[in-house]
N, C-alpha and C positions, 0 to 999 in steps of 0.2 A: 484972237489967239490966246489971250490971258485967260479967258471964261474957262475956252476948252482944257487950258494945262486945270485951272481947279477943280472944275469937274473931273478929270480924270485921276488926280491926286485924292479927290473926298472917294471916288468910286474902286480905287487902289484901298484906300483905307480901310474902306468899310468891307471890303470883299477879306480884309486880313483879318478884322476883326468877328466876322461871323465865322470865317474857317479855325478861328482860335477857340470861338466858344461852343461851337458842335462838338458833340463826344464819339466816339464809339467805341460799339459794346460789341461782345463776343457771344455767342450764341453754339454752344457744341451737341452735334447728334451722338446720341450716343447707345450702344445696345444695354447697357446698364448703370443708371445715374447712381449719384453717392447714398439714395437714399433708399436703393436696393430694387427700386423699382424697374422693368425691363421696357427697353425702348423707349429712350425718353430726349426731347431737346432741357438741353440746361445750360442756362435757365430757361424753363417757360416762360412764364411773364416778365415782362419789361413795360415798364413805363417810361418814356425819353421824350424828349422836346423836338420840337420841327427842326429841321436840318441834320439831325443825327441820322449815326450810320449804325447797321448790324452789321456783323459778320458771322456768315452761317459757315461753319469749320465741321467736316464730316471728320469728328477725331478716331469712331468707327465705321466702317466701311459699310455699303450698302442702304445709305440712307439719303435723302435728298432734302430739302425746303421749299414748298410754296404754298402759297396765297391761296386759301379757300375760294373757290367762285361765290359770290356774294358775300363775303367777312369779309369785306374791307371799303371806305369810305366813296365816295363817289368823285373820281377825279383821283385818287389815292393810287401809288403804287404797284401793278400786278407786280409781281413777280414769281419765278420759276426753277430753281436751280436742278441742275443733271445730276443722277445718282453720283457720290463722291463729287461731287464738285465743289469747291470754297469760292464762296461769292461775298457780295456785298450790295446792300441797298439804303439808300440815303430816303431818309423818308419827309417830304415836306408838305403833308396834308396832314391835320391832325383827324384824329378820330383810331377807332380798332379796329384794326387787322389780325383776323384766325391765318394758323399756316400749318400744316400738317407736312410729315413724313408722308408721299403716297404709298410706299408700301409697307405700310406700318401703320395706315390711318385706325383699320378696322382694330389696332389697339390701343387705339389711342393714344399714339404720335402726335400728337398736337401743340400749340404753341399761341401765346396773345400776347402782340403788341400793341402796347396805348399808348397813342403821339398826343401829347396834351394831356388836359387833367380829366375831361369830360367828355366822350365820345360819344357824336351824336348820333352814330350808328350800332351803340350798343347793343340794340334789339337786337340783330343778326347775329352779336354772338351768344348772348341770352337765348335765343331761339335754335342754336345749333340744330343739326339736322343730322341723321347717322346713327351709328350703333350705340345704345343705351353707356357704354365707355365712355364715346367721344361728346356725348352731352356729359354729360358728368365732369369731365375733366373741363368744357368752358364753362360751367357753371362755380366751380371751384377757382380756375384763372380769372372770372370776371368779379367775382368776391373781393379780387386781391387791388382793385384799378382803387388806390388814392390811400394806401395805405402805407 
């Protein structure tokens, strides 16, 4: 009986202290960011550690978040959000994840998250696939991973 009360005391603790050092971050769709640009999430890029959360806030209406098929790690995260929906995703695979607005892709609505320092899936978003915009802008979001 002793064993089990410390184990459950070391497994109480440790569950308090990983939910005290995750963070999360805000992530807003917007039809026009501060930087004058149209249709944009902001921030785009994020770098965060395993366990952290985003929260994708539709602060203009008509936009949505998800996970590129193939831009994200293996074992990683899909996720999906409904146009106007505010969600949240805890992400505990590290590597990059591309996510784009879908109807907003073809102007590049798009968005990289890097869990970790080094993502070993980089290629995929180096390699983007899509309209000459939407390479452009993960070419410019992957420039930003460690800086």
């Amino acid at each position: 009986m002793k064993f089990r009360s410390i184990l459950m005391a070391v497994s109480i603790a440790l569950a308090s202290t990983l939910s005290l050092s995750a963070a999360e971050y805000e992530v807003h769709m917007l039809n026009k960011g501060t930087d004058g640009k149209a249709m944009v999430f902001e921030p785009a890029f994020l770098q965060i550690e395993v366990g952290d959360t985003v929260k994708f806030i539709p602060t203009d209406k008509g936009h949505n978040a998800e996970v590129i098929k193939d831009m994200f790690p293996e074992g990683g995260t899909q996720f999906k959000g409904k146009i106007n929906e505010e969600f949240s995703v805890t992400f505990d695979v590290p590597g990059a994840y591309g996510y784009k607005c879908a109807p907003h892709f073809s102007m590049a609505m798009v968005g990289l998250i890097v869990v970790g320092s080094e993502p070993a899936n980089l290629d995929a978003i180096t390699d983007a696939r899509g309209p000459a915009k939407v390479k452009d802008a993960f070419a410019e979001l992957a420039a930003m991973i460690g800086q």
